[in-house]
N, C-alpha and C positions, 0 to 999 in steps of 0.2 A: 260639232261632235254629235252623232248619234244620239238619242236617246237610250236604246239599246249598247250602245259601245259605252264602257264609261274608264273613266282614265284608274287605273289601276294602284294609283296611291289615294284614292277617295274610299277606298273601304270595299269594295263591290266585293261580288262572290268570286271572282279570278286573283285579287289582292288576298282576300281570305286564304283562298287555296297556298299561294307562293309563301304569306306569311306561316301557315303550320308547315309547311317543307319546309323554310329554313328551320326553326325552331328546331323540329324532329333533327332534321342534320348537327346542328349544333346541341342535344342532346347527348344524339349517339355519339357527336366524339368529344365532348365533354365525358362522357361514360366510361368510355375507351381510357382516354388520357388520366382519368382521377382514380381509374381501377386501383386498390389493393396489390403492390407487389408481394412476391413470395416470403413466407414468415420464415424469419430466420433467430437458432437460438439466442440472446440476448448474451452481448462479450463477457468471458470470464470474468470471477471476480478478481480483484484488485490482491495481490498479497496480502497476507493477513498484519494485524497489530502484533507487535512481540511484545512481551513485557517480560524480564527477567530481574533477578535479586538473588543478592547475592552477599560475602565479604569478604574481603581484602583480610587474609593471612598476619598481621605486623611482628616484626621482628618479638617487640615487647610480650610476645604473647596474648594481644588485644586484637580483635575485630573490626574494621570499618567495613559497614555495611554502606551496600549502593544498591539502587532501582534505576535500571536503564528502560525505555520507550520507543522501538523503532517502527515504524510504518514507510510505507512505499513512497518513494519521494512522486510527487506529481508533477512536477518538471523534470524528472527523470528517468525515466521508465527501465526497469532494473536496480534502481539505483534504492538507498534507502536515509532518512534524516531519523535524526531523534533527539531525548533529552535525558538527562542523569541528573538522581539525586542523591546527593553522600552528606547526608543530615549530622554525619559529627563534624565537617567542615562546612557545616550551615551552606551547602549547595543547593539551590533548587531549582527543578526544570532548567539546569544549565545545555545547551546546545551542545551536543556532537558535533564533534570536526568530520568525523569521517564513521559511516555505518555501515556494514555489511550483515545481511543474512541471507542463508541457505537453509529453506525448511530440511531437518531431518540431518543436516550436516555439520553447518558451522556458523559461527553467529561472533560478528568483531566491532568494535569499536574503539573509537579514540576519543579525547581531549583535547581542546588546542590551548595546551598549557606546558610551560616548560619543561623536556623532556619526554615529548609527547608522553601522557599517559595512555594505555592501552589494555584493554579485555580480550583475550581470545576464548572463545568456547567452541570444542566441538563435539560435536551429539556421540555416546556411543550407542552401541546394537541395542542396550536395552533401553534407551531412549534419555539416559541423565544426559548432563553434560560437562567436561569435564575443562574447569578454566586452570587460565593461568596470568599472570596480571604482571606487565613491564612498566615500569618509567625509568629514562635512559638505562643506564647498565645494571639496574637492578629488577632481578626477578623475585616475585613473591606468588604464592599459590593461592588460589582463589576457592571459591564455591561460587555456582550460577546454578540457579533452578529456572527453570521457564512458570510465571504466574499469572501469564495470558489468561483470557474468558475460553480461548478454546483448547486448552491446555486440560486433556482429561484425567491428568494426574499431575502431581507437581513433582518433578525429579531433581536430588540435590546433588553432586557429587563434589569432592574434592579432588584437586590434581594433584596427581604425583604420590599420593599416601602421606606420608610423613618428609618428604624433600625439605630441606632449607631453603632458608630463600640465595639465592645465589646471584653474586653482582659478576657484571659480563664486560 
């Protein structure tokens, strides 16, 4: 080998050269490839937390009140879980069977207890809600107020006015 000629993996100023071209090449599509894609808004939020409270009409003339907790099921996207509690039958954070809500419309759940127990509310125009409460053929009228954290008023209403409770 030449003096002058030198092998191109010993470092000489032709090895130099080829070494900054690769690098520079692998820069530039390094560069390319790690660019920043286009910003996109961040997904809606999630449904909100409900909290309502409410009581159960009795026959006797007596009140049992409850506090139901629904949120957006996360394995179920639409769907909604919660929990209930009726502190005169020492309940607490007992599971719903079954939860439905529709902001601004209507808001239901169940029990999985004999005769499915069940709450329906639905929203009226001026924003209360107006319940009514079944287990099997008997109906009893309710109160439900919405006492969520983004609930900017609390609205109470009763169903029906003055209705008996009426077995079906």
């Amino acid at each position: 080998m030449s003096p002058t000629a030198r092998d191109p993996r010993s470092g000489g100023p032709r090895a130099q050269s080829v070494q900054s071209v690769s690098y520079l090449a692998l820069w530039a599509a390094m560069s390319l490839a790690c660019r920043p894609g286009p910003v996109h808004a961040p997904p809606t939020a999630p449904d909100r937390i409900v909290t309502v409270e409410g009581s159960i009409h009795l026959h006797d003339g007596k009140d049992l009140a409850y506090r139901a907790t629904l949120a957006p099921d996360p394995s179920a996207p639409g769907q909604h879980i919660g929990t209930i509690d009726i502190p005169m039958q020492t309940l607490s954070g007992a599971s719903l069977d079954w939860a439905w809500f529709e902001a601004g419309e209507s808001i239901e759940f169940t029990l999985a207890l004999p005769g499915t127990p069940r709450w329906t509310g639905r929203y009226a125009a001026d924003g209360s809600i107006i319940c009514e409460f079944r287990q099997a053929a008997l109906w009893l009228p309710c109160t439900m107020r919405d006492v969520s954290a983004h609930a900017g008023s609390t609205h109470t209403a009763a169903s029906g006015g003055d209705r008996a409770a009426v077995e079906r």
